[in-house]
SERO-4910 file (N, C-alpha, C, O; in steps of 0.05 Angstrom, whole numbers):
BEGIN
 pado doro    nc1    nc2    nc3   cac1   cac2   cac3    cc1    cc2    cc3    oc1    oc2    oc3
  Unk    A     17    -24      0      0      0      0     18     25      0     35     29     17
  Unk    A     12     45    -25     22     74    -17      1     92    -18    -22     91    -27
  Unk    A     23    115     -1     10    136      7     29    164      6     52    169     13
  Unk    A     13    176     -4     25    206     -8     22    224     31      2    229     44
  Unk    A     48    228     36     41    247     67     47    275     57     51    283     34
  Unk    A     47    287     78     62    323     88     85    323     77     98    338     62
  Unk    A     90    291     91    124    290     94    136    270     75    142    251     89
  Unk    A    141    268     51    148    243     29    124    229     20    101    240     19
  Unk    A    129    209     15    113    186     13    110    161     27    131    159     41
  Unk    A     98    144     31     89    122     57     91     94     39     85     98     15
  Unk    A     97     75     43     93     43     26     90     28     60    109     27     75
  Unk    A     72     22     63     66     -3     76     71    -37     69     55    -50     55
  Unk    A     90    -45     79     87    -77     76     76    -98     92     69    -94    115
  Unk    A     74   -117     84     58   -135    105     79   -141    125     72   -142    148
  Unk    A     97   -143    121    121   -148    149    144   -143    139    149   -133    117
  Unk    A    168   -154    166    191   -136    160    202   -159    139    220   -146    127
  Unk    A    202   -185    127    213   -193    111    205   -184     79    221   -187     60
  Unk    A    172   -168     76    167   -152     47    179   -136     51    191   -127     31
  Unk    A    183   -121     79    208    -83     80    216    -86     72    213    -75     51
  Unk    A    246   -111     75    272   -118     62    272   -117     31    286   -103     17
  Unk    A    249   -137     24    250   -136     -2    239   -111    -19    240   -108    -44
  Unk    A    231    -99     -7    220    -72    -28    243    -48    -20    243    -27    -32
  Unk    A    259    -54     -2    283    -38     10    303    -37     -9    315    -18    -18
  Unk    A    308    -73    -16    332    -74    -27    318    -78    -63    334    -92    -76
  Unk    A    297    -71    -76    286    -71   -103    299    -48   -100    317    -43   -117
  Unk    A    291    -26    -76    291      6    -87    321      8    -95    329     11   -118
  Unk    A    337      5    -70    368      6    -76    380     -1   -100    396     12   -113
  Unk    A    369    -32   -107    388    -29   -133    369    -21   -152    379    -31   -173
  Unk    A    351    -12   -157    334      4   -178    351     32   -178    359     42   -199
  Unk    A    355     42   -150    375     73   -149    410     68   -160    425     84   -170
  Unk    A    413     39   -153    443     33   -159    451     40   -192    467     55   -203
  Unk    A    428     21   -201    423     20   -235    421     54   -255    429     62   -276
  Unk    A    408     62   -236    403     94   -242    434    105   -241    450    104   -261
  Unk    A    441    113   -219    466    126   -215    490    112   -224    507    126   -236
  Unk    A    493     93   -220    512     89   -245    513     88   -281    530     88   -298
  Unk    A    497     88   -280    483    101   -313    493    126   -321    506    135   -338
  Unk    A    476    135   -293    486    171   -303    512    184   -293    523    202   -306
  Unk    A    522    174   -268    541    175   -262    568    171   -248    582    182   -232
  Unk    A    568    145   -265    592    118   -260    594    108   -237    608     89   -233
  Unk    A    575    124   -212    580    105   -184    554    112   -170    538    126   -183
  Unk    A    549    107   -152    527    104   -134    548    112   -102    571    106    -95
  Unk    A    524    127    -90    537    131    -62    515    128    -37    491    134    -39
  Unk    A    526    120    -15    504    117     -4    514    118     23    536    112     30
  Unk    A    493    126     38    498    135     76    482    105     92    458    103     97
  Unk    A    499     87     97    480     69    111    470     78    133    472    102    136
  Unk    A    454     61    157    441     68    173    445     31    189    444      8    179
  Unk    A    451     45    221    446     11    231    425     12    244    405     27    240
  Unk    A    430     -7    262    401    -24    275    397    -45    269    412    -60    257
  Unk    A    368    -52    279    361    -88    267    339    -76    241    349    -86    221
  Unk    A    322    -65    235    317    -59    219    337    -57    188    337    -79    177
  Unk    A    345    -48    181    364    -51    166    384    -74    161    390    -77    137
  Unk    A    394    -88    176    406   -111    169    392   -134    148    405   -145    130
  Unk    A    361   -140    154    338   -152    124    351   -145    109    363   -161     94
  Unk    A    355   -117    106    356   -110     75    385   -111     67    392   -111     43
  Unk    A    403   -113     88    427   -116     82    437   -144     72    455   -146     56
  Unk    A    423   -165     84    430   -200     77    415   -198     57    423   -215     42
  Unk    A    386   -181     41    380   -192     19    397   -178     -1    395   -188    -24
  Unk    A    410   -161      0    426   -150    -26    451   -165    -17    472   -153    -21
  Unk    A    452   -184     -9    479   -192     -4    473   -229    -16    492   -245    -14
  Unk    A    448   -237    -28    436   -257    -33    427   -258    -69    423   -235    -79
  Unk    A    426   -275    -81    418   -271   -107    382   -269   -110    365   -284   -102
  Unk    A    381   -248   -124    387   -248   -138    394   -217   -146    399   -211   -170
  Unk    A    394   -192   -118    411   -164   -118    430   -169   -119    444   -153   -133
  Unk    A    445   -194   -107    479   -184   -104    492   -180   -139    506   -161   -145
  Unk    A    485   -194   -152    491   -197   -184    480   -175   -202    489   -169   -224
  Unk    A    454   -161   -188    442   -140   -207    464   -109   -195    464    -88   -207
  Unk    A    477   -112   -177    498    -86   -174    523    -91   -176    534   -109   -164
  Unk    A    532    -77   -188    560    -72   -201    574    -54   -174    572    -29   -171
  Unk    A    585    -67   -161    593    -61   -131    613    -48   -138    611    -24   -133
  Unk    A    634    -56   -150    660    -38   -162    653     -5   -158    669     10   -147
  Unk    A    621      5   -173    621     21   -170    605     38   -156    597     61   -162
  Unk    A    598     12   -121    589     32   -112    609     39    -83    626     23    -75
  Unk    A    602     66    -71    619     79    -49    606     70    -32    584     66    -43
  Unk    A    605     63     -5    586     63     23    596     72     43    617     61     52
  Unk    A    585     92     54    591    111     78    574    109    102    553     95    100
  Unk    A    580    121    126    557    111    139    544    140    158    557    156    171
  Unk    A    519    138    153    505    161    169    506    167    198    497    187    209
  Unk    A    521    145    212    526    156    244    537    126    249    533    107    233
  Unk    A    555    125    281    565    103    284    571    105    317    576    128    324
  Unk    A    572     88    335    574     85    360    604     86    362    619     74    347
  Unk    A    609     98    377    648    101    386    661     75    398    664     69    422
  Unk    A    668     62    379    672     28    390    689     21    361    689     31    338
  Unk    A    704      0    373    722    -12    351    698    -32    337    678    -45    343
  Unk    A    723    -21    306    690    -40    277    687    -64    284    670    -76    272
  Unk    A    703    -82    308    698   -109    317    684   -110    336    682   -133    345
  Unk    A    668    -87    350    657    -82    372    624   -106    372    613   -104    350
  Unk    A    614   -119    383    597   -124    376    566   -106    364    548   -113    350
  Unk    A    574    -74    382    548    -49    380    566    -41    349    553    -26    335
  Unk    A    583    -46    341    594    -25    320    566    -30    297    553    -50    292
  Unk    A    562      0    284    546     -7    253    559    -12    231    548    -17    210
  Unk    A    582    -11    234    610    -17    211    612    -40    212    614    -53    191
  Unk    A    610    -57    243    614    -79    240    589   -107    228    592   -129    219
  Unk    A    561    -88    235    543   -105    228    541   -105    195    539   -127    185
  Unk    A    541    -81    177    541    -85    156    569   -106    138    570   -116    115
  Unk    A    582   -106    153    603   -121    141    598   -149    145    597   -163    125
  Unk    A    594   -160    173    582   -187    176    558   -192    159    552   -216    159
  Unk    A    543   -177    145    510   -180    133    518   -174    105    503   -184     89
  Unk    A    537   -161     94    536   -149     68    574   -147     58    579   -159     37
  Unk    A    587   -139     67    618   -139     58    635   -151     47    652   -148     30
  Unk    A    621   -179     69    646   -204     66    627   -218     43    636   -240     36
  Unk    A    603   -209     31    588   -226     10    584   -214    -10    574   -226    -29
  Unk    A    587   -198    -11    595   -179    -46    629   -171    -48    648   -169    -32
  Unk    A    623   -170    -84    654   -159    -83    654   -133    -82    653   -121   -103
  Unk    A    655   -119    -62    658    -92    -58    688    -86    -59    702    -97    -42
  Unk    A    704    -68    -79    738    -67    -63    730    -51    -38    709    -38    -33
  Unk    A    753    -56    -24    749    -41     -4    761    -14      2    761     -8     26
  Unk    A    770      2    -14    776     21    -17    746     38    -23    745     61    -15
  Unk    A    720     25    -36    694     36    -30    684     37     -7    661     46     -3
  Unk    A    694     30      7    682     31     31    698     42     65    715     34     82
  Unk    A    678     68     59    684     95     79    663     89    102    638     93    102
  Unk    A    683     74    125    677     79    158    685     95    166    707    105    163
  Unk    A    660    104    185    672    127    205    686    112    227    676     94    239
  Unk    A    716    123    235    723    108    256    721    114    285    734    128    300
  Unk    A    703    100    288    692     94    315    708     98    343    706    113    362
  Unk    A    722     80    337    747     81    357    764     96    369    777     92    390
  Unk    A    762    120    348    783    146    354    763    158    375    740    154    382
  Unk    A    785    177    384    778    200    402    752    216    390    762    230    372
  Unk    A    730    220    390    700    227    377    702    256    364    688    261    345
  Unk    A    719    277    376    719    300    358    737    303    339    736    316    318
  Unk    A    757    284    350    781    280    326    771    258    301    778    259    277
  Unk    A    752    238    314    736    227    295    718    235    275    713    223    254
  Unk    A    710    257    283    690    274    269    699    298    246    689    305    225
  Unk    A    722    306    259    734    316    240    747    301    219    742    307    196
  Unk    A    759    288    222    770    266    207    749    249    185    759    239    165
  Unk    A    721    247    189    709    232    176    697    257    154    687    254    131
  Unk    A    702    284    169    693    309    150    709    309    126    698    307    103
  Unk    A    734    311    130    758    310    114    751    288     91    753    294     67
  Unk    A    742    261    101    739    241     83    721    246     63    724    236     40
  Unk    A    694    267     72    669    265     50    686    293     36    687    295     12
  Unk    A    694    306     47    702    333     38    724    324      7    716    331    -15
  Unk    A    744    312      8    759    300     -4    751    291    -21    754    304    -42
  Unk    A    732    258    -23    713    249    -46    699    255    -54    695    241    -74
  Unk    A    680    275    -48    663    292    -65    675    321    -82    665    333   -101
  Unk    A    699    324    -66    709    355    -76    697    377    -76    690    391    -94
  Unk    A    693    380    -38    675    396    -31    691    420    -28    715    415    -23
  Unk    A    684    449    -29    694    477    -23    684    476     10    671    459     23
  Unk    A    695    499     15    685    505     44    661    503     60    657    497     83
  Unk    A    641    511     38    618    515     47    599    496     34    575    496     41
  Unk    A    607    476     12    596    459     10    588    436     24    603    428     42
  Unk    A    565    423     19    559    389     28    555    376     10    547    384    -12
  Unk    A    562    351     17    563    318      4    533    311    -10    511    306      1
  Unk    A    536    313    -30    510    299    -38    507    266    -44    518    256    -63
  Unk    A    495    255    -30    502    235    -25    465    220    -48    443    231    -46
  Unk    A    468    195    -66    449    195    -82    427    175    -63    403    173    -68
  Unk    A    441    161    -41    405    155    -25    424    151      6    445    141     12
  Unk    A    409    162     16    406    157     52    397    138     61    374    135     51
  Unk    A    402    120     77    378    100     93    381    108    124    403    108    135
  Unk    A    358    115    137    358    115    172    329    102    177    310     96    163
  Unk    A    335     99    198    316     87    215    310    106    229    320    128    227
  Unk    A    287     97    252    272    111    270    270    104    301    261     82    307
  Unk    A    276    116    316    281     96    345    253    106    364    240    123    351
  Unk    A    248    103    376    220    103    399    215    129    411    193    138    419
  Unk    A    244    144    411    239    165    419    237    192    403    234    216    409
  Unk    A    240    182    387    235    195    349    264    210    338    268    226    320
  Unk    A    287    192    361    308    203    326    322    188    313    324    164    316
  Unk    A    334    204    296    343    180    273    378    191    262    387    213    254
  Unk    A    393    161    268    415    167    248    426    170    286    416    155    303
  Unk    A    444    192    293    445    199    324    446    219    335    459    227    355
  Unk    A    420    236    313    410    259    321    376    262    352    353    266    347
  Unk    A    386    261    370    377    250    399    364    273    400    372    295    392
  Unk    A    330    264    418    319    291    426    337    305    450    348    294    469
  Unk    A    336    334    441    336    358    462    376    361    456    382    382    469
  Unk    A    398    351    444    417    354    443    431    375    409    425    370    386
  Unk    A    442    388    416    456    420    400    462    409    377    468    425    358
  Unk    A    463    381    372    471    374    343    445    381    317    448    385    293
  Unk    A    421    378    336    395    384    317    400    408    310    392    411    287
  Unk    A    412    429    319    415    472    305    440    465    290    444    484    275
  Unk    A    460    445    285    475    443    272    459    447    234    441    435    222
  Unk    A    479    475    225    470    477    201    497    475    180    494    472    155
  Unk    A    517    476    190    543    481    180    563    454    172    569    443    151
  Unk    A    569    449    197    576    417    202    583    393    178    579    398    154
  Unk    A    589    380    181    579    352    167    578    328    186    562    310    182
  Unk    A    593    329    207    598    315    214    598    327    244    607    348    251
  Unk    A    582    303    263    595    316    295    595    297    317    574    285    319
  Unk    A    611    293    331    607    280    360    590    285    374    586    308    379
  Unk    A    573    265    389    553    266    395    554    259    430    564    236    433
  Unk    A    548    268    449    547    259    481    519    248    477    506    261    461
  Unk    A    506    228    486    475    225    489    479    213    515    490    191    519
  Unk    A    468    230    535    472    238    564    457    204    576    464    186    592
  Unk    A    441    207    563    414    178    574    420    156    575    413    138    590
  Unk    A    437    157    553    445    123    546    481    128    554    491    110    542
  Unk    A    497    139    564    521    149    579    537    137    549    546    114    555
  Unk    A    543    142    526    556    136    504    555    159    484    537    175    479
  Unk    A    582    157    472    586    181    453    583    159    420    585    135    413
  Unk    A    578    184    409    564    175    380    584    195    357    598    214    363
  Unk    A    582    187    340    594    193    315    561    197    294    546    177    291
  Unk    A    554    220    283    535    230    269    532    242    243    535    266    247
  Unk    A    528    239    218    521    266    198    508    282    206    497    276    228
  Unk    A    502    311    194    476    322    213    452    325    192    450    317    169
  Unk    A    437    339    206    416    333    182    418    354    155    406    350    133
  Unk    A    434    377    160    436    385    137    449    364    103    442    364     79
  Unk    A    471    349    119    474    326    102    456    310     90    457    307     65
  Unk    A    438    298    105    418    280    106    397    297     91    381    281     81
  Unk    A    391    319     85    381    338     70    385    347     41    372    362     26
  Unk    A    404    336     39    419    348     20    418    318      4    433    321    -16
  Unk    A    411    299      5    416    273    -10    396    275    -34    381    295    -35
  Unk    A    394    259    -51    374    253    -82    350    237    -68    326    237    -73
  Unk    A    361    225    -52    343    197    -45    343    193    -11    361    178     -3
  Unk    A    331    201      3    329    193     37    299    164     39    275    167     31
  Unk    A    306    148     47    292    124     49    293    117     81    310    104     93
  Unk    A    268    129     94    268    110    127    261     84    124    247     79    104
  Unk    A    268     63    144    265     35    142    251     32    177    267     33    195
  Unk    A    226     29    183    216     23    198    197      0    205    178     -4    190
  Unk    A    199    -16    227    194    -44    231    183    -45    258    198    -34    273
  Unk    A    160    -56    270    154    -66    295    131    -48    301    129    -25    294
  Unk    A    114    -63    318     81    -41    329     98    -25    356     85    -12    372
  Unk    A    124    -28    357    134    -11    383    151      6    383    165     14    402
  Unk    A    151     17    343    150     44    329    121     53    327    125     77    332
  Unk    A     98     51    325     71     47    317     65     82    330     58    102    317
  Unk    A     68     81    352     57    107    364     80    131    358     70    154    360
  Unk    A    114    130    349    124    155    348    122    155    316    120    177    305
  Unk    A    123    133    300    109    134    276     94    154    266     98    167    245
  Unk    A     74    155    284     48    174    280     56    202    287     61    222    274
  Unk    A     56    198    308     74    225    318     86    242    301     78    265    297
  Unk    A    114    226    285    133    244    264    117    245    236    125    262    221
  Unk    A    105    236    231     86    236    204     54    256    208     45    274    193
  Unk    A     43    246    231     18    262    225     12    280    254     -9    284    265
  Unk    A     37    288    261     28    300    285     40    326    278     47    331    255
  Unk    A     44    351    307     60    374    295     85    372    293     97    351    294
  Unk    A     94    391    290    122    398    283    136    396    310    125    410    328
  Unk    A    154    385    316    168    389    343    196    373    341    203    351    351
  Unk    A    209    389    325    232    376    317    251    364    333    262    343    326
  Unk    A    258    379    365    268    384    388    264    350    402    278    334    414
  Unk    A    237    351    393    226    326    420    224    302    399    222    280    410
  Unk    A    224    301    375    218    284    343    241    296    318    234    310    299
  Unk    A    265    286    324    292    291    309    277    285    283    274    302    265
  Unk    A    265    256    281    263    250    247    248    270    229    247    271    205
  Unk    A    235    289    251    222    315    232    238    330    219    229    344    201
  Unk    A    263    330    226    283    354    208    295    344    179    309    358    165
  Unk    A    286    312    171    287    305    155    271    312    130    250    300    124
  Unk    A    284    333    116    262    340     98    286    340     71    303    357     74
  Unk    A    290    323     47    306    338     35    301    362     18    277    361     10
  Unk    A    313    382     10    314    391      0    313    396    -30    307    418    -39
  Unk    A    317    379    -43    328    365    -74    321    345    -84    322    340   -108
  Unk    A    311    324    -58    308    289    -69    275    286    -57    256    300    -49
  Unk    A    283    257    -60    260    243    -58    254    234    -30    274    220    -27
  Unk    A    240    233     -6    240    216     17    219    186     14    197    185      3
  Unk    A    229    170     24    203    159     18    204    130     52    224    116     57
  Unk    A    181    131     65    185    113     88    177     87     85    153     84     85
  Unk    A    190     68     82    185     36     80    180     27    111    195     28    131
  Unk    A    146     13    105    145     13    139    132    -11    142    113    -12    125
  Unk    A    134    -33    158    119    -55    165     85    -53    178     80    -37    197
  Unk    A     64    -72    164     51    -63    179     41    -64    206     17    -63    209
  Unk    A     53    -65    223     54    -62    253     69    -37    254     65    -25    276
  Unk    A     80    -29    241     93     -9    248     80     22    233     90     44    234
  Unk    A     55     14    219     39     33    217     21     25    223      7     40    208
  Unk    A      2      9    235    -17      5    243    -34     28    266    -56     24    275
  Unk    A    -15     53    271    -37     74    279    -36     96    252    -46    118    254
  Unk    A    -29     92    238    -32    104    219    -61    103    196    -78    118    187
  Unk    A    -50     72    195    -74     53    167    -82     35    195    -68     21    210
  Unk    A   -116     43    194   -130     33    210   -153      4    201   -168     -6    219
***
């Protein structure tokens, strides 16, 4: 089922194993595009358990063979400050689900490193998008699809309610304190995440169901519901959502 919102567009699936697969149709339908027009594909992953489906089915035939991995880049939209062997790392889950099963070289593939000291991390991972895109000063990364998720308390990527990274307009990149859960984070901000062709949320479970609603048909309260600052600018958004996980939505 689709639906046109405020905010993008809506696809309902019957569960999280149709998400995966209409997750990973879209991706390499965007893969096929951008390298057409222009020789590579780039992309901001997103962790969680949500996302990993879609990561083992493009890592399965019959996606892994429809993308020409050579030419695509993968970067990642935020990452927990932990070594890529960490069991919480998101570097590390996409690699166990997707890395070691495509031929990706690995020279495509830009982690943020986790491990370092988090402002020196942050700068450092700036330098990286700054460099391969051949950004000026005041430029951002255009990146051709985003994937984030949505967490319970409505933010996404590790942009956390009520913390100074949401007024970030400049940035690309920033260290993150999230006071609640006592752990520092590695983040894009959302001006990045704004700035993409393609932003795709991946949401799963009836225990998204109520902030679901919230960031889609409620007000504006960016502060208390991060995934509201997700608007791009230029591209397309579109939310792939299980149906339990819109079930206060589609009644």
């Amino acid at each position: 089922m689709e639906r046109e919102l405020r905010r993008g567009e809506l696809l309902i699936c019957r569960d999280a194993e149709e998400l995966a697969l209409r997750a990973a149709m879209c991706f390499v339908e965007l893969a096929e595009e951008f390298i057409a027009r222009n020789g590579r594909f780039c992309v901001a992953l997103s962790g969680g358990s949500t996302p990993r489906g879609l990561y083992a089915r493009l890592a399965s035939p019959p996606f892994r063979e429809r993308v020409i991995w050579s030419k695509v880049h993968l970067f990642w939209g935020d990452e927990r400050c932990v070594p890529p062997d960490h069991p919480e790392s998101n570097y590390g889950m996409v690699e166990r689900e997707l890395l070691t099963k495509v031929p990706i070289p690995p020279a495509n593939v830009h982690r943020m490193p986790g491990e370092k000291d988090p402002e020196e991390a942050a700068v450092e991972y700036a330098h990286t998008l700054r460099t391969f895109f051949g950004l000026a000063a005041c430029e951002l990364p255009a990146f051709d699809l985003v994937l984030l998720g949505l967490g319970e308390d409505g933010h996404t990527a590790s942009l956390f309610p009520g913390t100074d990274v949401l007024h970030e307009r400049t940035e690309m990149v920033r260290a993150v304190s999230v006071e609640k859960l006592g752990v520092s984070r590695l983040t894009l901000t959302a001006a990045v995440f704004n700035h993409a062709a393609n932003v795709i949320f991946l949401v799963s479970g009836e225990r998204k169901a109520a902030v679901l609603r919230e960031v889609l048909l409620g007000e504006e309260q960016p502060d208390r519901l991060p995934a509201q600052l997700i608007a791009p600018t230029r591209g397309q958004l579109l939310w792939i959502v299980d149906r339990d996980a819109a079930r206060e939505i589609v009644r």
